[in-house]
MARFIRO-995204 format. One line per 2 residues: number of its first residue (from 1); their letters; for each residue x, y, z of C-alpha. Coordinates in Angstrom, 1 decimal, m for minus. Layout:
<atoms>
NUM> A> X/Y/Z; ... $
</atoms>
This chain:
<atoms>
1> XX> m45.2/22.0/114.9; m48.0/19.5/113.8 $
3> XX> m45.0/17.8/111.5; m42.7/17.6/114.2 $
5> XX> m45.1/16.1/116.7; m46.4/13.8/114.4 $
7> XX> m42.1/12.9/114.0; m41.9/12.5/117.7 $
9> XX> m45.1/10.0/117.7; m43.6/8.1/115.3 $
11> XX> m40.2/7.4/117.0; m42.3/7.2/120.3 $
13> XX> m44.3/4.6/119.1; m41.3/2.3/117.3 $
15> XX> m39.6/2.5/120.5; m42.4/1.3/121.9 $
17> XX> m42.4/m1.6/119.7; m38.9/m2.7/119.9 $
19> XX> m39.2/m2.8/123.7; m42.4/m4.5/124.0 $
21> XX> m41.1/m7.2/121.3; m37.5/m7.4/123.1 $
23> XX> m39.5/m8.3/126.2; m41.1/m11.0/123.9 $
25> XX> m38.0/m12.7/122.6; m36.0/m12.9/125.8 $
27> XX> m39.0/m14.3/127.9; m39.2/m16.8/125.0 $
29> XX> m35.6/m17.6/125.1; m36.1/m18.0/129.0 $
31> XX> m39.5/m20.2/128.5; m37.9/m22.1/126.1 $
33> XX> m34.2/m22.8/127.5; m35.3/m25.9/129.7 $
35> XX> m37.2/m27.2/126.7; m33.7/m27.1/125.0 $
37> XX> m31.4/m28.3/127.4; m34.0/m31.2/127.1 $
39> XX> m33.8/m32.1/124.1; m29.5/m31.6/123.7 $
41> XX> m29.6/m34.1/126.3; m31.9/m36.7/124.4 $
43> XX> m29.8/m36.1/121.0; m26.9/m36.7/123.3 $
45> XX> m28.1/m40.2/124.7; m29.6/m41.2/121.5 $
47> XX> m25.8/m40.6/119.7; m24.4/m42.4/122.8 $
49> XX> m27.0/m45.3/121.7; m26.7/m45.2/118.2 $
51> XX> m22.8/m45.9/118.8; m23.4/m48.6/120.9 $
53> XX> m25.8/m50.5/118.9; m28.5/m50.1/121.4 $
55> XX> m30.9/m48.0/119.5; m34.3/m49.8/119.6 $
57> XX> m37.4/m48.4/118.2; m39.6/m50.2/121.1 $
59> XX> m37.8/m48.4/123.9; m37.7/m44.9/124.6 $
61> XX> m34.3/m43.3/124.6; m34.4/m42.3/128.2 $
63> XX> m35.7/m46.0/129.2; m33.3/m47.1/127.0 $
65> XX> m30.2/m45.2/128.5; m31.0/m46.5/132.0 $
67> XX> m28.7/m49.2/131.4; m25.6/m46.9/130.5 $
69> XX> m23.5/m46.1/133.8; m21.8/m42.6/133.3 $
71> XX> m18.5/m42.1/135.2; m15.7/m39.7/134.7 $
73> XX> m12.4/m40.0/133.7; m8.7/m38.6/135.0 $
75> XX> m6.9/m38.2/131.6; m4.2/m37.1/133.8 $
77> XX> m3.4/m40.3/135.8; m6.1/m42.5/133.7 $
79> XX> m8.5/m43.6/136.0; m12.2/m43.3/137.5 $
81> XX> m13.1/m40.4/139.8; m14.0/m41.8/142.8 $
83> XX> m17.3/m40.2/144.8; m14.9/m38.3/147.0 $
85> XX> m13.5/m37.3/144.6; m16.3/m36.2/142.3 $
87> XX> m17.8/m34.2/145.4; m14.2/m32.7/146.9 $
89> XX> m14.9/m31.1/142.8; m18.0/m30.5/143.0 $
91> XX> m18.9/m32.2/139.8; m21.9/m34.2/139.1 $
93> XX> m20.9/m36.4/136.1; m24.5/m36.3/135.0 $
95> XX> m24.6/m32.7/134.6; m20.9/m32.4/133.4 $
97> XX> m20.1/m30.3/130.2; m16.9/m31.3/128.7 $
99> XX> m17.4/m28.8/125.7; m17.0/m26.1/128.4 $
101> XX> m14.6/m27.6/131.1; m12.3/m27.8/127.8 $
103> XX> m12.1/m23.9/127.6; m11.7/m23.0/131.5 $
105> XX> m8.1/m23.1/132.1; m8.4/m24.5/135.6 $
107> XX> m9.7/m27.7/134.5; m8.6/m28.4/131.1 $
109> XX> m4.5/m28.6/129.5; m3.5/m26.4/126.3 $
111> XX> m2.0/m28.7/123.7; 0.1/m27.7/120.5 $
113> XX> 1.9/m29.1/117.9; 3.2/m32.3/117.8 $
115> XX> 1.3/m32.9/121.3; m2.4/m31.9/119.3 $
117> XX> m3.0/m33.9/116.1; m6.4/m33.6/116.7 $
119> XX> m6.2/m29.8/116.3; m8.2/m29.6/119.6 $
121> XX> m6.0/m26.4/120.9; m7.8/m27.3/124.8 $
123> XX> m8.3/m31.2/126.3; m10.3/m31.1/129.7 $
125> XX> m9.0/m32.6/132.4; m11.6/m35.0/132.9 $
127> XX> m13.8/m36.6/130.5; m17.0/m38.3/130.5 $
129> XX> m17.3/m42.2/129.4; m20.6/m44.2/129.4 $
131> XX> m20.4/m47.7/130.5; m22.6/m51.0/129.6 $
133> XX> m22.3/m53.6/132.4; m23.7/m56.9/133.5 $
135> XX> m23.3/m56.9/137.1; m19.8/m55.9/138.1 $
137> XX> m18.0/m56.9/134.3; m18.6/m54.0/131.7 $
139> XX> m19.7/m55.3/128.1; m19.1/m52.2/125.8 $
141> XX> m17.5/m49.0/126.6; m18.3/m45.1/124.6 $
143> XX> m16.3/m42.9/124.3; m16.4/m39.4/123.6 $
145> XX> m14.0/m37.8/120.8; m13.5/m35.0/118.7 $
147> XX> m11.0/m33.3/116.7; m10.8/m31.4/113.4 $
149> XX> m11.7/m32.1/110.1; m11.4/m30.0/107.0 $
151> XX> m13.9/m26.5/108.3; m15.1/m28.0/111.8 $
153> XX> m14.5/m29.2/115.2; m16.4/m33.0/115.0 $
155> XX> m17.8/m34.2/117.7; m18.6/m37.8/118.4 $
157> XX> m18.9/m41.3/120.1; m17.3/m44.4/120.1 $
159> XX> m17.8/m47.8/121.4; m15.4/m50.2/122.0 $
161> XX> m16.4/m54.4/123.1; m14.9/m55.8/126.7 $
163> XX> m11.8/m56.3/124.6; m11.4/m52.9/124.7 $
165> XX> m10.1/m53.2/120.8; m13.0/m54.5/118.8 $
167> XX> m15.1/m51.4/117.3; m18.9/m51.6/117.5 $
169> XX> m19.9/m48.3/116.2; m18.7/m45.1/115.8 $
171> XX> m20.2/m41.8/114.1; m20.2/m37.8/114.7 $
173> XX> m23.4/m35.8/116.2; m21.6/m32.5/115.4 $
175> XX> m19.5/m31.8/112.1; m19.6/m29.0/109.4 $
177> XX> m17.7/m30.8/106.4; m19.0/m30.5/103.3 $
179> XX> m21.9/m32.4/102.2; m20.9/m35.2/99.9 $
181> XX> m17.7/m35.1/100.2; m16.7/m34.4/104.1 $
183> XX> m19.9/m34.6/105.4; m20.3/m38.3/104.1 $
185> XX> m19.2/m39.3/107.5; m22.6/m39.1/108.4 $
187> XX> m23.8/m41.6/106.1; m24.7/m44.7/107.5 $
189> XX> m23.0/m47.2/105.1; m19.5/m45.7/106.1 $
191> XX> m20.3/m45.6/109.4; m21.4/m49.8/109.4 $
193> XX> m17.7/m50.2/108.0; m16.0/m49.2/111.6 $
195> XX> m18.1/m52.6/113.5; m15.5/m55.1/114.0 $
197> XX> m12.4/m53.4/113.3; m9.5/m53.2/115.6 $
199> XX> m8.1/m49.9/117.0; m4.3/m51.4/118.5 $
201> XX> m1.5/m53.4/117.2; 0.3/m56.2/118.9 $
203> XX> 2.4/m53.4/120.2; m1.0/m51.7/122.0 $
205> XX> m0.2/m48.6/119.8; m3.8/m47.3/118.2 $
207> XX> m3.3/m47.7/114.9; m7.1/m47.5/113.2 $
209> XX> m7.0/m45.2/110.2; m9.4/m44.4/107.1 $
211> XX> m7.3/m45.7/104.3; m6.8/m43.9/101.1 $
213> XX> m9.6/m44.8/99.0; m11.1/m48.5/99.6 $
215> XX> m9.4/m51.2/101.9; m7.9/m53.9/100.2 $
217> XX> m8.6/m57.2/101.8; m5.2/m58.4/101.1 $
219> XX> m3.5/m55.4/103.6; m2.1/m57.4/106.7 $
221> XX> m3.4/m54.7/108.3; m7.0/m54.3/106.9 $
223> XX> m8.3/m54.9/110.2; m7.2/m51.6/111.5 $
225> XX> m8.4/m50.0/108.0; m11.6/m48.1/106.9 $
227> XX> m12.6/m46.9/103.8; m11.5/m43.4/103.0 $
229> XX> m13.6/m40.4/102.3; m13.8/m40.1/98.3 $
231> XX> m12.2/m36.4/97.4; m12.0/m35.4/101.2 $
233> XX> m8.2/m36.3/101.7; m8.0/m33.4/104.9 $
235> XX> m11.6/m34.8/106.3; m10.1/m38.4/106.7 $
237> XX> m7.2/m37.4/107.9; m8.5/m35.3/110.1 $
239> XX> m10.6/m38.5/111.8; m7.6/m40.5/111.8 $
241> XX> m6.1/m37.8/113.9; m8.7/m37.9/116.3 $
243> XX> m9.1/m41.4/117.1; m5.8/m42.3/117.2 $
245> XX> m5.6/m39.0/119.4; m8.2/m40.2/121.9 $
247> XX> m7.6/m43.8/121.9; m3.7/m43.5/122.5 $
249> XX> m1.4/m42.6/125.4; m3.1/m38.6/125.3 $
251> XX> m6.5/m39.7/125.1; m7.7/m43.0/126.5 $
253> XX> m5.1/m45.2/125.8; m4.0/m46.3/129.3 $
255> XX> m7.4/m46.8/130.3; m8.1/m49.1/127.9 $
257> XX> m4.9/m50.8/128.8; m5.6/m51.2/132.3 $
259> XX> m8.9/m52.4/131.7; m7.6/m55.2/129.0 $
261> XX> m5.3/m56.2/131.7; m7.6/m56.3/134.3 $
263> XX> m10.3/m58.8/132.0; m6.8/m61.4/131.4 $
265> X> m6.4/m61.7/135.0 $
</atoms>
């Protein structure tokens, strides 16, 4: 009897335990869930810098962000949500979470095949785009992209001049490829090669592409060329897929357009 008691203590007294410590961890996960959402949100507007060239040690990234507008996007008919329409949606695009809106079926599209080179499976109906202006005219546009690579979804930014062509910086916040090899497209050198090049063609098709190995000056079309990834062939073609995704006719293509043709006037 003493045995089983002392049995019956002993389960008591872990149950105990795991209860008390459960009641630990999920008041921690509650404390600590504003923290964060806090911090994504900095990481987010300090990628959203980085891209833009606006990074600056003096400023803080919050002060520094103030100057980025953030506005929405139709992909559908390729043009800014307007206030009523933003509120008639209920959608604040400050708060907006394109990651998620891409999975709900009521506000994103499926795509497959030849219609998702980008391997994206979902595009959400709206999308957000941060703006840099100077009064009314806007100086450099980011963009948000993704699409896959070799064993992840990347996730990135790029920014585009008031040409709305000219690259000033593009890089990924989010990638799983492998380190030295697909995961090089976190290193900084590669990433300088994108400033200056050109994403369209004469035609206004987005042609920008990671070449096969190094870009040869002499290519007619080594403005529209970065270096490729060395010995991660399905890594670089998977980022060629994705900007050329979300900088053409699917993506943000007419956009673009329409803003180009609205600067020439």
């Amino acid at each position: 009897m003493a045995n089983n008691d002392s049995i019956q203590k002993t389960i008591t007294v872990a149950l105990s335990l795991c209860l008390v410590c459960s009641v630990f961890v999920a008041a921690a996960a509650v404390g600590l869930k504003p923290i964060q959402k806090a911090n994504k949100d900095l990481d987010r507007k300090r990628n959203i810098l980085s891209a833009a060239g606006m990074l600056d040690s003096n400023v803080s990234i919050d002060q520094a962000f103030e100057t980025i507008e953030t506005r929405l996007v139709n992909l559908e008919t390729s043009s800014f949500l307007t206030a009523e329409e933003l509120s008639s949606a209920g959608i604040d695009p400050a708060t907006y979470d394109q990651q998620a809106a891409a999975k709900d079926p009521a506000m994103s599209v499926a795509l497959n095949g030849a219609n998702d080179p980008a391997s994206i499976k979902r595009r959400a109906n709206y999308s957000s785009i941060y703006l840099v202006k100077d009064g009314d005219q806007i100086e450099r546009i980011i963009l948000p992209v993704h699409g896959y690579g070799l064993w992840s979804t990347m996730y990135g930014f790029i920014a585009l001049e008031n040409d709305f062509d000219t690259i000033i910086g593009f890089g990924f916040y989010d990638q799983g490829e492998t380190p030295g090899l697909g995961g090089e497209v976190d290193n900084p050198n590669w990433k300088a090669l994108w400033k200056g090049k050109k994403v369209y063609n004469d035609q206004g098709e987005a042609i920008i592409q990671l070449a096969k190995s190094s870009v040869d000056s002499a290519d007619p079309l080594a403005i529209h060329k970065v270096d490729g990834l060395s010995g991660a062939t399905l890594t670089s073609r998977g980022v060629t897929n994705l900007v050329q995704y979300w900088l053409g006719n699917e993506g943000f293509g007419p956009l673009l357009a329409s803003l180009r043709s609205e600067g020439a006037q």
